[in-house]
SEFI-404224 format. One record per residue (C-alpha): residue in three letters; x, y, z. Coordinates in steps of 0.02 Angstrom, whole numbers. Layout:
BEGIN
<node rest="ala" c1="X" c2="Y" c3="Z"/>
...
***
This chain:
BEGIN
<node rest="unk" c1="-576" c2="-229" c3="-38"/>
<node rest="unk" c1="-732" c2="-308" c3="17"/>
<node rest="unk" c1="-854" c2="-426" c3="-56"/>
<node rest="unk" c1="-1038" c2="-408" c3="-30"/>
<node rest="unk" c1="-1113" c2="-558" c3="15"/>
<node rest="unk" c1="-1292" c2="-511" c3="87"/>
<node rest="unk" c1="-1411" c2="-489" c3="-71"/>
<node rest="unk" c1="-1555" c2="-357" c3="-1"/>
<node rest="unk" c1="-1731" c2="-441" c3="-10"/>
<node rest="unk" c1="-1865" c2="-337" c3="-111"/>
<node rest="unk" c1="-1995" c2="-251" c3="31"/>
<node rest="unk" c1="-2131" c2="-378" c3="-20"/>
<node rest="unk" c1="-2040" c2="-475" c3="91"/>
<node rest="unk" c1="-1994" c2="-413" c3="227"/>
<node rest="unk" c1="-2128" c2="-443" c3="352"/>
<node rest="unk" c1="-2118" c2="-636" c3="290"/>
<node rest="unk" c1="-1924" c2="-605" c3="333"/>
<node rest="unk" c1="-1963" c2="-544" c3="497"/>
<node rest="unk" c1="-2063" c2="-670" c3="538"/>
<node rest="unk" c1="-1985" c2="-809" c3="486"/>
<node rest="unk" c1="-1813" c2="-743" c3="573"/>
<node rest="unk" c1="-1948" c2="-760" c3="744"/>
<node rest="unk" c1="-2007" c2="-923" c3="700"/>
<node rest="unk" c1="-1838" c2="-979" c3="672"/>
<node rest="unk" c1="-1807" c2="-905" c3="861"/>
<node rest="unk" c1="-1962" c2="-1000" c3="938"/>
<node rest="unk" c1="-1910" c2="-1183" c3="870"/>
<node rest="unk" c1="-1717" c2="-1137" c3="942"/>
<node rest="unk" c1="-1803" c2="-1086" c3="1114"/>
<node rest="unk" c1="-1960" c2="-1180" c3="1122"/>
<node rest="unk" c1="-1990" c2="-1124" c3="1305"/>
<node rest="unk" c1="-1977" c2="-933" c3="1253"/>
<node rest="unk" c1="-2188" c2="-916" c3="1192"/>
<node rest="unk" c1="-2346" c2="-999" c3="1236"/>
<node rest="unk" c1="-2413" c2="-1131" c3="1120"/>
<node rest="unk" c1="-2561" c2="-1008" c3="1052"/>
<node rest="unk" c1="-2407" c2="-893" c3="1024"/>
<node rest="unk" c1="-2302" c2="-1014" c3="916"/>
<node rest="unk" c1="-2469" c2="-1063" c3="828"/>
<node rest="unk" c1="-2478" c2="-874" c3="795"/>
<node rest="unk" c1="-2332" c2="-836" c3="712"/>
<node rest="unk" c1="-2330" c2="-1013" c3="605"/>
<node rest="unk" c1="-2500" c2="-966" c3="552"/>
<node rest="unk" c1="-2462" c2="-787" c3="491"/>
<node rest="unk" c1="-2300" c2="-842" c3="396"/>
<node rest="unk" c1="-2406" c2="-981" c3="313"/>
<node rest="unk" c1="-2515" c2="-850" c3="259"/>
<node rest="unk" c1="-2393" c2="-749" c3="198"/>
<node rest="unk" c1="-2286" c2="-909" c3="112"/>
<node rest="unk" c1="-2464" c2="-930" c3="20"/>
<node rest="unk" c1="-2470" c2="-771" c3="-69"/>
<node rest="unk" c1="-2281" c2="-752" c3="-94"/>
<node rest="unk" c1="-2202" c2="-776" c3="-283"/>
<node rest="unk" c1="-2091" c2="-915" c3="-283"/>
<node rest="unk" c1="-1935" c2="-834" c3="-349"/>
<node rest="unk" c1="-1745" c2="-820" c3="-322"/>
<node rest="unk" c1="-1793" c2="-700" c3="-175"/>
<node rest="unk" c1="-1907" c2="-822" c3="-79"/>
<node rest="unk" c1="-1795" c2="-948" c3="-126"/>
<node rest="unk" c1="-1661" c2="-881" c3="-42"/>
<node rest="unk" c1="-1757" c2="-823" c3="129"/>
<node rest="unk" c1="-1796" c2="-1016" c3="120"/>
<node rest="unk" c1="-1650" c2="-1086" c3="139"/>
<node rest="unk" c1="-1607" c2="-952" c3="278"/>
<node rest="unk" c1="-1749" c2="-1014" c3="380"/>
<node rest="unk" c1="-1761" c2="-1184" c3="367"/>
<node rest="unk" c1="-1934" c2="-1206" c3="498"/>
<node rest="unk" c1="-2033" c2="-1090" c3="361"/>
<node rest="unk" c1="-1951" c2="-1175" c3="218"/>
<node rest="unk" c1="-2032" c2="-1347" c3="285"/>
<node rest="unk" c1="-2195" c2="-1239" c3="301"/>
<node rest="unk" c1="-2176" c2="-1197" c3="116"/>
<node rest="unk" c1="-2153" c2="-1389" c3="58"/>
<node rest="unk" c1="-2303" c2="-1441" c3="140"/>
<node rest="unk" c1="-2406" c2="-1288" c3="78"/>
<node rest="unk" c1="-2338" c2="-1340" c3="-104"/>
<node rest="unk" c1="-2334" c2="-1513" c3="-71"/>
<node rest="unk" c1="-2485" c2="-1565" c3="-188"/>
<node rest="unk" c1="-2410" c2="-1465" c3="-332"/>
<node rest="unk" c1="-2216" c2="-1497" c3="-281"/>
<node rest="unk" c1="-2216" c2="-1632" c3="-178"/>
<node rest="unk" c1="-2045" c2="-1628" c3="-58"/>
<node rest="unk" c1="-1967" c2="-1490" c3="-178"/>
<node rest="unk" c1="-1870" c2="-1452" c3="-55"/>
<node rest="unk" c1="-1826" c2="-1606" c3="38"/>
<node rest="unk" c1="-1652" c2="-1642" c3="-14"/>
<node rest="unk" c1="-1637" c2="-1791" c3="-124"/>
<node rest="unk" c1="-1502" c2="-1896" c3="-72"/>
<node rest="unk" c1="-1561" c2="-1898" c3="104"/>
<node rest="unk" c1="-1749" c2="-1948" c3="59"/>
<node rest="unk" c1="-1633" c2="-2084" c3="-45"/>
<node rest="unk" c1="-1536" c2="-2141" c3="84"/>
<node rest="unk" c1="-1690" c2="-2159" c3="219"/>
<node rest="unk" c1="-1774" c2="-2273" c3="100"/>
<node rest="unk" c1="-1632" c2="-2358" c3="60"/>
<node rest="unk" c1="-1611" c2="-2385" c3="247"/>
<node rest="unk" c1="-1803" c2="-2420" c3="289"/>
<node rest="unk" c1="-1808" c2="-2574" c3="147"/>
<node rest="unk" c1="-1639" c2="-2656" c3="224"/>
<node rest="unk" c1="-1711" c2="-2626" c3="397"/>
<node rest="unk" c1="-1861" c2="-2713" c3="343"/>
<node rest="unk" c1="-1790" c2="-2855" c3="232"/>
<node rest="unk" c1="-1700" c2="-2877" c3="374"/>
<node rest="unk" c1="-1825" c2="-2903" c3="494"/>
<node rest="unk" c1="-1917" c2="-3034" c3="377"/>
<node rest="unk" c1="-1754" c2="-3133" c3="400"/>
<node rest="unk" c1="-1753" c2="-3128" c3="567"/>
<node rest="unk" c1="-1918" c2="-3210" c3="588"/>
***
């Protein structure tokens, strides 16, 4: 018996799949494309992260490709702030930054 566990995108997205799977490639192998080229393909999944639905689908190309997911936020981030910045973490960095800072002040 066998479980499916890949759920099949709907072809709206699929050249926003595609692209993101490359982007995902370029930030892995930095070396492998020019600058312009990079640029390129971040610019045309922007574009295409601008006009997508935010569903379940999109959702879950999101947190395959985590580069275009930070794209996303900061597209969104005047409507959804770090939506998809996890919380804890955000928590813990502050956290950190105020003892790391009250800290300092004693020091002096």
């Amino acid at each position: 018996m066998s479980i499916e566990t890949r759920h099949p995108l709907p072809a709206r997205l699929h050249t926003l799949a595609a692209l993101a799977g490359l982007l995902e490639r370029l930030e892995a192998a930095p070396s492998s494309a020019s600058a312009e080229q990079y640029r390129g393909v971040a610019r045309q999944v922007q574009v295409l992260l601008a006009e997508a639905e935010p569903d379940e689908h999109l959702q879950r190309l999101l947190n395959a490709a985590p580069h275009s997911a930070e794209l996303y936020e900061n597209l969104r981030y005047d409507i959804a702030g770090l939506c998809r910045s996890p919380l804890e973490a955000a928590l813990n960095a502050e956290l950190a930054a105020t003892a790391a800072i009250r800290q300092a002040q004693r020091a002096r």
